[in-house]
Biopython code that builds the backbone (N, CA, C, O; Angstrom):
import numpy as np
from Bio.PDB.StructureBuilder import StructureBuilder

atoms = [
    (1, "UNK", "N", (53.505, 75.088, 88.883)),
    (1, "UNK", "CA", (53.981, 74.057, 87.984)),
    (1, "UNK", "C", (52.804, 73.537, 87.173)),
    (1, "UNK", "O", (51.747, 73.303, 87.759)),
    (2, "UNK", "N", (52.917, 73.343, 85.869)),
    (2, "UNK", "CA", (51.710, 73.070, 85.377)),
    (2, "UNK", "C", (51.835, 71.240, 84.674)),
    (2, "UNK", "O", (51.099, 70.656, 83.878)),
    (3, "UNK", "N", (53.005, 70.812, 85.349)),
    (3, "UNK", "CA", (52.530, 69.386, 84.639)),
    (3, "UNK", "C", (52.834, 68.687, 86.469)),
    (3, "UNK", "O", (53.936, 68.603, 87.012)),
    (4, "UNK", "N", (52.005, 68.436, 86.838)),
    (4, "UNK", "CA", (52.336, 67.926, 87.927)),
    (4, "UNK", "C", (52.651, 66.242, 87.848)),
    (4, "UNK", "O", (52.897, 65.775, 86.736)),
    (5, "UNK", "N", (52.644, 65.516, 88.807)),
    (5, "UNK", "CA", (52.407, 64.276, 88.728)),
    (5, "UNK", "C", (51.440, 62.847, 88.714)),
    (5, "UNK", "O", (51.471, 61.657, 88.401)),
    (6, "UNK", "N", (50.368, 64.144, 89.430)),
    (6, "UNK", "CA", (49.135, 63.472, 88.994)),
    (6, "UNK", "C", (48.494, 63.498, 87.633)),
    (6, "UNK", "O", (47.817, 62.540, 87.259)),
    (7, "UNK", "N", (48.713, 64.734, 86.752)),
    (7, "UNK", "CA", (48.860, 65.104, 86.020)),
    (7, "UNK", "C", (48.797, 64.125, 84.533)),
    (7, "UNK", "O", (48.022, 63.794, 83.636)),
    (8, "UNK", "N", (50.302, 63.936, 85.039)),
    (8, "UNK", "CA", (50.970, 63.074, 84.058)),
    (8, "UNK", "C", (50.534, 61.615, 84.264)),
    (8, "UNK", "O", (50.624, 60.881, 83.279)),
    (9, "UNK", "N", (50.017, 61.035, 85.560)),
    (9, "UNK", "CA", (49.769, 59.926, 85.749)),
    (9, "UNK", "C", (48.163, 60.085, 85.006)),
    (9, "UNK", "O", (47.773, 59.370, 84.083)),
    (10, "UNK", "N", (47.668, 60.771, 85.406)),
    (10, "UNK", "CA", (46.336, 61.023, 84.324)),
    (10, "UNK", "C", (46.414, 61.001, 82.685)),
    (10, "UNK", "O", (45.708, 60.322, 81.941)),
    (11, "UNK", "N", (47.146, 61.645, 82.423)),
    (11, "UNK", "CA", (47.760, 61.489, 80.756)),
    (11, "UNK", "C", (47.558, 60.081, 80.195)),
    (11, "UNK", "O", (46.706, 59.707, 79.389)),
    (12, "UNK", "N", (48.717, 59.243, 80.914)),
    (12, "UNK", "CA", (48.857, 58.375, 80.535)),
    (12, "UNK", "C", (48.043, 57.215, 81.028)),
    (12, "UNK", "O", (47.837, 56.386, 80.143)),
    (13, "UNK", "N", (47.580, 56.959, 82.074)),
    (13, "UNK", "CA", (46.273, 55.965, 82.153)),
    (13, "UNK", "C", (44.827, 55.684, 81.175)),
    (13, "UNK", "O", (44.103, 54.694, 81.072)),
    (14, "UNK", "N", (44.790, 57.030, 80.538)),
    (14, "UNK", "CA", (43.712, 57.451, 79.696)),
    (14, "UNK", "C", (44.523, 57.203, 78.263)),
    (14, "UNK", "O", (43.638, 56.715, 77.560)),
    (15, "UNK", "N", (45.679, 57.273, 77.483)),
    (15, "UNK", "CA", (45.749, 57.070, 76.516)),
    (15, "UNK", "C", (47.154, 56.109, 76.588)),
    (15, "UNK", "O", (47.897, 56.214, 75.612)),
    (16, "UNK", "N", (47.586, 55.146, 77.714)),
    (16, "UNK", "CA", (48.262, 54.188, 77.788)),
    (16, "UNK", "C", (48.205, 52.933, 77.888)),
    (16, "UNK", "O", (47.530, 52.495, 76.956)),
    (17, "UNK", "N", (48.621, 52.038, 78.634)),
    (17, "UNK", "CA", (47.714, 50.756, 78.339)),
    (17, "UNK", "C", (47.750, 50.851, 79.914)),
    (17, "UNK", "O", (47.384, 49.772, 80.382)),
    (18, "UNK", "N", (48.116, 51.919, 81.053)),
    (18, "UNK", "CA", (47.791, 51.858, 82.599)),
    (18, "UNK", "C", (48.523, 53.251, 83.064)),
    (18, "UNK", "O", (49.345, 53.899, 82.416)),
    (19, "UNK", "N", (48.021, 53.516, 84.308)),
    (19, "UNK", "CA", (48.950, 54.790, 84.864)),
    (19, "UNK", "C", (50.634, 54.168, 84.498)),
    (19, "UNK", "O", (51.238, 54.912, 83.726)),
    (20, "UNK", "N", (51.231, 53.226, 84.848)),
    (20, "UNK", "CA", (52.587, 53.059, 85.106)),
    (20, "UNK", "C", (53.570, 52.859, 83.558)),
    (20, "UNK", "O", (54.768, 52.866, 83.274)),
    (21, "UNK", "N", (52.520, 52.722, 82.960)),
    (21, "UNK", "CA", (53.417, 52.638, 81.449)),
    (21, "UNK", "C", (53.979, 53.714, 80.713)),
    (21, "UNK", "O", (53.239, 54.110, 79.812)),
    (22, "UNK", "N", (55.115, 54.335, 80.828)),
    (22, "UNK", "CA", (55.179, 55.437, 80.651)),
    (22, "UNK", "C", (55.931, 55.182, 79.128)),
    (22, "UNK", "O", (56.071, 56.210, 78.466)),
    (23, "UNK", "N", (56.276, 54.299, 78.702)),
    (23, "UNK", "CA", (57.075, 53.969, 77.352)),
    (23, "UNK", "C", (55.670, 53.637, 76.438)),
    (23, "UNK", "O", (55.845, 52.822, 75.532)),
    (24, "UNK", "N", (54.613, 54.063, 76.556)),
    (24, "UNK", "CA", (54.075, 53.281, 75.686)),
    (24, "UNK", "C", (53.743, 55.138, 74.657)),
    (24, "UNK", "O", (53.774, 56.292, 75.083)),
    (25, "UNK", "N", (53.442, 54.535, 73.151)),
    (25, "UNK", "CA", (53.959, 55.935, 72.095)),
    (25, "UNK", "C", (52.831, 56.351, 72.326)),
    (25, "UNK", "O", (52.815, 57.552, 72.054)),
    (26, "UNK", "N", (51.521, 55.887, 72.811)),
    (26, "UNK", "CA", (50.506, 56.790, 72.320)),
    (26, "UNK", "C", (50.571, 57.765, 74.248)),
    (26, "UNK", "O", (50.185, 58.885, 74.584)),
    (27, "UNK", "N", (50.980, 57.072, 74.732)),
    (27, "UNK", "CA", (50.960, 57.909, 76.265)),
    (27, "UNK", "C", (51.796, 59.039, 75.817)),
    (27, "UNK", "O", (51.288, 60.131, 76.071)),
    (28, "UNK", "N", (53.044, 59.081, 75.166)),
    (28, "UNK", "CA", (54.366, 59.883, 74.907)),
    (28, "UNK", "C", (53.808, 61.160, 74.026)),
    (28, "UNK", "O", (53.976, 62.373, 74.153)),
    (29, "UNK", "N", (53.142, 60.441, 73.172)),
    (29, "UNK", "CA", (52.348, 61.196, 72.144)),
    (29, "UNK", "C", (51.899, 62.468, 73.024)),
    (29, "UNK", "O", (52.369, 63.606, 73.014)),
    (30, "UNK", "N", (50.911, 61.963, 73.742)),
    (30, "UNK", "CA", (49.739, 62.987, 74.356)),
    (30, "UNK", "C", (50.496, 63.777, 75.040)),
    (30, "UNK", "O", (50.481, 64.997, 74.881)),
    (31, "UNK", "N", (51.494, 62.966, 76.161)),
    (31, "UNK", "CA", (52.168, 64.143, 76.921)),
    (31, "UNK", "C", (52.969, 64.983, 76.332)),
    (31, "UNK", "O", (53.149, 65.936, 77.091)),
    (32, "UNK", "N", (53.764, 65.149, 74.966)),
    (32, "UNK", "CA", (53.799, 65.863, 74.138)),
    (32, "UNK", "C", (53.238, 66.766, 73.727)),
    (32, "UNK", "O", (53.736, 67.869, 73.500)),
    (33, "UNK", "N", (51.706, 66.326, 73.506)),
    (33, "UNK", "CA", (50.714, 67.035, 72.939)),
    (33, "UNK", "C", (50.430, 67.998, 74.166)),
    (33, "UNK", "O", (50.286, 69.183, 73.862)),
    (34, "UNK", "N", (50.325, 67.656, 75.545)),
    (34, "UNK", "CA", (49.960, 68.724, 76.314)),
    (34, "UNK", "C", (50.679, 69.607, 76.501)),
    (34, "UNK", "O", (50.177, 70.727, 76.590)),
    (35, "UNK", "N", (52.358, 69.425, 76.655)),
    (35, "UNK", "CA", (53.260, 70.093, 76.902)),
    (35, "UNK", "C", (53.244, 71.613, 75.699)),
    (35, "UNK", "O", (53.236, 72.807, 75.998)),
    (36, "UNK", "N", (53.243, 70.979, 74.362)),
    (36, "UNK", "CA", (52.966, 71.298, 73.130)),
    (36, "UNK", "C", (51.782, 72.656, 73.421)),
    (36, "UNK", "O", (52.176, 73.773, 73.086)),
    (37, "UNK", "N", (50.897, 72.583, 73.802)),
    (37, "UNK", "CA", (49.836, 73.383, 74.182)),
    (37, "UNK", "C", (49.912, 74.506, 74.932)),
    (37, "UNK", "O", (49.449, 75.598, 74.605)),
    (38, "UNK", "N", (50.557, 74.225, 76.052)),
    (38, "UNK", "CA", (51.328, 74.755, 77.380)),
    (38, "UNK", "C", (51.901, 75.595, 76.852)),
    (38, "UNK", "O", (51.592, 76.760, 77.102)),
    (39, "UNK", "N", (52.813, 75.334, 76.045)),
    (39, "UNK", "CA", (54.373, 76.341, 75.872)),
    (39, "UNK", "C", (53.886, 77.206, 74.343)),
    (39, "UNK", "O", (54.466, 78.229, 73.978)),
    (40, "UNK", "N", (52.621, 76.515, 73.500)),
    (40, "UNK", "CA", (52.151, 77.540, 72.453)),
    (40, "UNK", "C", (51.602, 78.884, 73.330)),
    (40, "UNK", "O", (52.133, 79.993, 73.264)),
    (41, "UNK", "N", (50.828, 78.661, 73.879)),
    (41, "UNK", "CA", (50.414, 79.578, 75.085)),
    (41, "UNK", "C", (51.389, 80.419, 75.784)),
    (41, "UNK", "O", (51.440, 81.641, 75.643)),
    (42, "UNK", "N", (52.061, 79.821, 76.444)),
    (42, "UNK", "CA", (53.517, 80.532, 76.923)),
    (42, "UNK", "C", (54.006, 81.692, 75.544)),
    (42, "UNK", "O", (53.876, 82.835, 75.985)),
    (43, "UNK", "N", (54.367, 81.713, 74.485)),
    (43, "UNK", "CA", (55.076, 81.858, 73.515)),
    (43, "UNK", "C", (53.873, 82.338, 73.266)),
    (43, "UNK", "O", (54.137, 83.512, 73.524)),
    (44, "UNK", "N", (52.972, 82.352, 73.025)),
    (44, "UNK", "CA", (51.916, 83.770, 72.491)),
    (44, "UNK", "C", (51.905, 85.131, 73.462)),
    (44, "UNK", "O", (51.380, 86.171, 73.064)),
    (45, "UNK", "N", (52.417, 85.043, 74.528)),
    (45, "UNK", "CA", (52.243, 86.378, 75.726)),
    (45, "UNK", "C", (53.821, 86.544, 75.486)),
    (45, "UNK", "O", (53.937, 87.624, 74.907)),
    (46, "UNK", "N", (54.828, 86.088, 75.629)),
    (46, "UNK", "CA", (56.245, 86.145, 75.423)),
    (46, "UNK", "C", (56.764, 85.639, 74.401)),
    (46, "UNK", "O", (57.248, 84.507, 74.416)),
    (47, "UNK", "N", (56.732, 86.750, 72.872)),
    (47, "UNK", "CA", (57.399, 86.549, 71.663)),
    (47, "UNK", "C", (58.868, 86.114, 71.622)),
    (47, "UNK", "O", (59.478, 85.302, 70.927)),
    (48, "UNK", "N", (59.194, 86.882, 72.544)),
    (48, "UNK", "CA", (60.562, 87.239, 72.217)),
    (48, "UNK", "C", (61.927, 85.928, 73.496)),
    (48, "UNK", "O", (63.100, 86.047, 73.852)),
    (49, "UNK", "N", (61.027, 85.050, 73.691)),
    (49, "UNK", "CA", (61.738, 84.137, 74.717)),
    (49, "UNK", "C", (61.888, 82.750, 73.680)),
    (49, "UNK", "O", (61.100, 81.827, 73.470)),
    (50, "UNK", "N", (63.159, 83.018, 73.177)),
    (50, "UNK", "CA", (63.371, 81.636, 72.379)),
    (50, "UNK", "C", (64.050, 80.645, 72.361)),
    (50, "UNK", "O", (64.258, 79.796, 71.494)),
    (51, "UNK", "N", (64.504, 80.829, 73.683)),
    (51, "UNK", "CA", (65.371, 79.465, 74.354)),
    (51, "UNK", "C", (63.410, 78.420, 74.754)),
    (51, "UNK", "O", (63.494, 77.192, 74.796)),
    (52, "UNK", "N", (62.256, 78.931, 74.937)),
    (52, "UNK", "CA", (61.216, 78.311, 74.903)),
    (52, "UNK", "C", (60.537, 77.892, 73.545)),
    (52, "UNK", "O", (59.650, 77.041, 73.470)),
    (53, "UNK", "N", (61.056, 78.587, 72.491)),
    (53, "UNK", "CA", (60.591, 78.515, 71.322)),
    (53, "UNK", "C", (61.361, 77.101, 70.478)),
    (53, "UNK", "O", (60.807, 76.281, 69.745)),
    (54, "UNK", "N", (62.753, 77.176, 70.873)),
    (54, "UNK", "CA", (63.981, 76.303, 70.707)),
    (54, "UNK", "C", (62.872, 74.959, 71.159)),
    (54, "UNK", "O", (62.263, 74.226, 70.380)),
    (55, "UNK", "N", (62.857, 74.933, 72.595)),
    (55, "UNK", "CA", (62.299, 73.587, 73.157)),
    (55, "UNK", "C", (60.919, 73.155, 72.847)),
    (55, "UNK", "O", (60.418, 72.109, 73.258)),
    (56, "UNK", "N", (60.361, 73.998, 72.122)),
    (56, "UNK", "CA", (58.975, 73.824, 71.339)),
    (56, "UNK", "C", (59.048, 73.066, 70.211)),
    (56, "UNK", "O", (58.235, 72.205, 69.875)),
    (57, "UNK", "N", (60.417, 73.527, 69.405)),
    (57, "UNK", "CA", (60.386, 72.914, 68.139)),
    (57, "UNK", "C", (60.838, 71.690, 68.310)),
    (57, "UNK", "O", (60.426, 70.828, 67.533)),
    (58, "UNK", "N", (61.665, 71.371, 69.224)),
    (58, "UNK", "CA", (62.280, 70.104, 69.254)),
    (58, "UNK", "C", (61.182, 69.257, 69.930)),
    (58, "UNK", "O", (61.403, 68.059, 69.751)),
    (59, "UNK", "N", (60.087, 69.497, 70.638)),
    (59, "UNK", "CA", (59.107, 68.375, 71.425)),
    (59, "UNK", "C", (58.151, 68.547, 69.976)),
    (59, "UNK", "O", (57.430, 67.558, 69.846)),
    (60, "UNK", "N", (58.002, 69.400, 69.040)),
    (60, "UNK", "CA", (57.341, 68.295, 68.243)),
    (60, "UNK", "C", (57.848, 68.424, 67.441)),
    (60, "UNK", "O", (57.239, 69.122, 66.630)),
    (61, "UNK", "N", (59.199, 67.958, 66.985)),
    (61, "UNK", "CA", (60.202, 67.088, 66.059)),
    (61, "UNK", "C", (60.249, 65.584, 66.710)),
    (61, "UNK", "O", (60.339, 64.632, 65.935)),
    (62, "UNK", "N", (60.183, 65.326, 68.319)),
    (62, "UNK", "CA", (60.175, 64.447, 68.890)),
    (62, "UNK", "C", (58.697, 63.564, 68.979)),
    (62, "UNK", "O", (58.546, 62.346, 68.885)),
    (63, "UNK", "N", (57.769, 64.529, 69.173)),
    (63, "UNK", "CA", (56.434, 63.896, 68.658)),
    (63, "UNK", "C", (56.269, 63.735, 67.250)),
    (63, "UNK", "O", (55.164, 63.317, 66.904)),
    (64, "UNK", "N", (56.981, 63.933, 66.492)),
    (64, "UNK", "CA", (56.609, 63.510, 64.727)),
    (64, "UNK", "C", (57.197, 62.764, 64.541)),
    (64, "UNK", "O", (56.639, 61.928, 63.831)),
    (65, "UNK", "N", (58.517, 62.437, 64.896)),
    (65, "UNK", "CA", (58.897, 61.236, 64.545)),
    (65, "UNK", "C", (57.893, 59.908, 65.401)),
    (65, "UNK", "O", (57.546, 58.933, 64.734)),
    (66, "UNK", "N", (57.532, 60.006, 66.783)),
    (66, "UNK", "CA", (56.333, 59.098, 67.610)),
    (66, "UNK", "C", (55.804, 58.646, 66.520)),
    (66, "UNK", "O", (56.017, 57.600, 65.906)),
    (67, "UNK", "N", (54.648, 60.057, 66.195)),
    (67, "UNK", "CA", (53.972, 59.351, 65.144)),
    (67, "UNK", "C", (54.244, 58.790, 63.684)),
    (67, "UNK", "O", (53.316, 58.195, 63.135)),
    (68, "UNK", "N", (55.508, 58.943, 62.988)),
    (68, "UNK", "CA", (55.809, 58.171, 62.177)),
    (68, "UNK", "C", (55.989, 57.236, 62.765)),
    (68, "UNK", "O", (55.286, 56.482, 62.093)),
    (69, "UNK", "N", (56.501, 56.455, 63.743)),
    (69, "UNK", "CA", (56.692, 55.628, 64.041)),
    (69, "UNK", "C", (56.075, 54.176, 64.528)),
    (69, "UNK", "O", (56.387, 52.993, 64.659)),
    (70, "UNK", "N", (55.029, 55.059, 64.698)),
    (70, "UNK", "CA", (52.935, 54.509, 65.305)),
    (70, "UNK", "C", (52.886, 54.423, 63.911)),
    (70, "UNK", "O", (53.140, 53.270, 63.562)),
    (71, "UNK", "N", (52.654, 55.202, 62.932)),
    (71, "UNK", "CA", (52.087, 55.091, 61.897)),
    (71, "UNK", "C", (53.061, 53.533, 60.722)),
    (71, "UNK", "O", (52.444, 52.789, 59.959)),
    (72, "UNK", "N", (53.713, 53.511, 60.825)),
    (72, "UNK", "CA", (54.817, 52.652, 60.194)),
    (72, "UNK", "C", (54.630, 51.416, 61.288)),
    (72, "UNK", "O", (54.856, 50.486, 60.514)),
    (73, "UNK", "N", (54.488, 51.068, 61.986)),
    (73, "UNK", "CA", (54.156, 49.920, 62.950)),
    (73, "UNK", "C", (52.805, 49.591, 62.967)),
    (73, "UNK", "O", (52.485, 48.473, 62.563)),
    (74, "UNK", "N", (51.675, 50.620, 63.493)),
    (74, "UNK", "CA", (50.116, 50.177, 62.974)),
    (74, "UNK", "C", (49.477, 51.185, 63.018)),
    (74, "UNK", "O", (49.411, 51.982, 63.953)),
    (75, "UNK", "N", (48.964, 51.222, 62.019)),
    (75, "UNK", "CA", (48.181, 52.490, 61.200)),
    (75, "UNK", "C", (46.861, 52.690, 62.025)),
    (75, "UNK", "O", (46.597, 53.869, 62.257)),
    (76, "UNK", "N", (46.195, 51.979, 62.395)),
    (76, "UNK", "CA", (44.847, 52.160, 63.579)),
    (76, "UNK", "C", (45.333, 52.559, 64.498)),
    (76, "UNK", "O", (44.831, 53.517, 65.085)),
    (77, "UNK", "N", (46.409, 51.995, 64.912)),
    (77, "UNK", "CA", (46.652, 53.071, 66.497)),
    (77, "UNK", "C", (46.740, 54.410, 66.488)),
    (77, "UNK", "O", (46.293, 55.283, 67.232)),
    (78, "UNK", "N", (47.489, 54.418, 65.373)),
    (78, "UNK", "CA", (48.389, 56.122, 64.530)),
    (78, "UNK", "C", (47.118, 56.747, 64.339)),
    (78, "UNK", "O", (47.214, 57.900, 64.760)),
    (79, "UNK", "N", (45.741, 56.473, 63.808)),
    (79, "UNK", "CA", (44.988, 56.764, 63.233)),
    (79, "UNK", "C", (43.657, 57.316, 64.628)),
    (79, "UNK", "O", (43.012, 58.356, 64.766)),
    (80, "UNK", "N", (43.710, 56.322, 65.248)),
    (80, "UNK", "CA", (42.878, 56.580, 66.775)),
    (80, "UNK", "C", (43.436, 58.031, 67.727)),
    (80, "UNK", "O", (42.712, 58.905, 68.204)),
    (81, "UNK", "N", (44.820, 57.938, 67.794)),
    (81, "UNK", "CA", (45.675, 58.754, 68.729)),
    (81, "UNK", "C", (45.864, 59.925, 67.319)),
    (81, "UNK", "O", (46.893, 60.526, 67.627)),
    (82, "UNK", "N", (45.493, 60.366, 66.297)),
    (82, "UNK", "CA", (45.727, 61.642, 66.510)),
    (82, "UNK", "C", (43.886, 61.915, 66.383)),
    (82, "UNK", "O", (43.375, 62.993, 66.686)),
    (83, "UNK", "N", (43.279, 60.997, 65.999)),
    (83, "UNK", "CA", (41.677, 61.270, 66.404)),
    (83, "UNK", "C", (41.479, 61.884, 67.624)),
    (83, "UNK", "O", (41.092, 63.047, 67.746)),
    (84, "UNK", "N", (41.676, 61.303, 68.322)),
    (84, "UNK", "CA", (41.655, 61.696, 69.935)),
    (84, "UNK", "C", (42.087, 62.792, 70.226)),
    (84, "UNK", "O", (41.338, 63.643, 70.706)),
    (85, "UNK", "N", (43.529, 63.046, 69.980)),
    (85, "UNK", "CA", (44.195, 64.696, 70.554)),
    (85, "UNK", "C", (43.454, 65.278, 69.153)),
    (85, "UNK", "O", (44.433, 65.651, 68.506)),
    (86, "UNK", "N", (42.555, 65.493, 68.531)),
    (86, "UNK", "CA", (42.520, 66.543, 67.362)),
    (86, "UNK", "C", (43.994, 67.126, 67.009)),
    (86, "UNK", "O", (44.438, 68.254, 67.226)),
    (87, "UNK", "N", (44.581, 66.059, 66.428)),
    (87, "UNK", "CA", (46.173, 66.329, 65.496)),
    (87, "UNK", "C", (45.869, 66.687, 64.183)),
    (87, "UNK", "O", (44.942, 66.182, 63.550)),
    (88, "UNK", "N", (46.481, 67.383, 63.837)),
    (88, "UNK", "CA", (46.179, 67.917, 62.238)),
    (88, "UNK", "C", (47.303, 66.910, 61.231)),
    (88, "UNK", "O", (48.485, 66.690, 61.495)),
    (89, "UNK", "N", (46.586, 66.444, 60.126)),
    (89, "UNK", "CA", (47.640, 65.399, 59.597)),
    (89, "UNK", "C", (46.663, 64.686, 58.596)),
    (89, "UNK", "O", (47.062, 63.744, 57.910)),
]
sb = StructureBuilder()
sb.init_structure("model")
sb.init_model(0)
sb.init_chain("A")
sb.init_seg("    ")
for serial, (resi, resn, name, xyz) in enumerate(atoms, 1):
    if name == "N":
        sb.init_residue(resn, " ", resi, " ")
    sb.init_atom(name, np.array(xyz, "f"), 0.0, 1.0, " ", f" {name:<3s}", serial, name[0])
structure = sb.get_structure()
């Protein structure tokens, strides 16, 4: 399993406002962003599996709207959090 629970509790302590905040956008963001990483990888050795390709596009349709949403609420946060993950934008 590659997102475990420590994992994820790591994610988000480092770009949340604590391990337990799991609603907060820039935590959502990242775990996005890792998942995002994961499954590009996946999908470079297995072209042809697109029920994974399907769930790729939709986690970052779901992370773009995040960050419109960071970005339209406060532009330094929006601006820090894709600094941090190296987001292209």
């Amino acid at each position: 399993m590659y997102l475990t629970p420590e994992k994820k509790q790591e994610i988000f302590a480092k770009h949340g406002n604590g391990a337990n905040d799991t609603g907060n956008a820039e935590g959502q963001i990242a775990l996005f962003t890792y998942r995002i990483t994961h499954l590009t990888g996946h999908l470079k050795s297995n072209r042809k599996d697109f029920g994974t390709q399907r769930a790729l596009q939709l986690m970052v349709g779901k992370r773009r709207s995040l960050l419109d949403y960071l970005k339209q609420k406060d532009i330094e946060r929006y601006r820090a959090i894709v600094k941090e993950l190296g987001l292209r934008r």
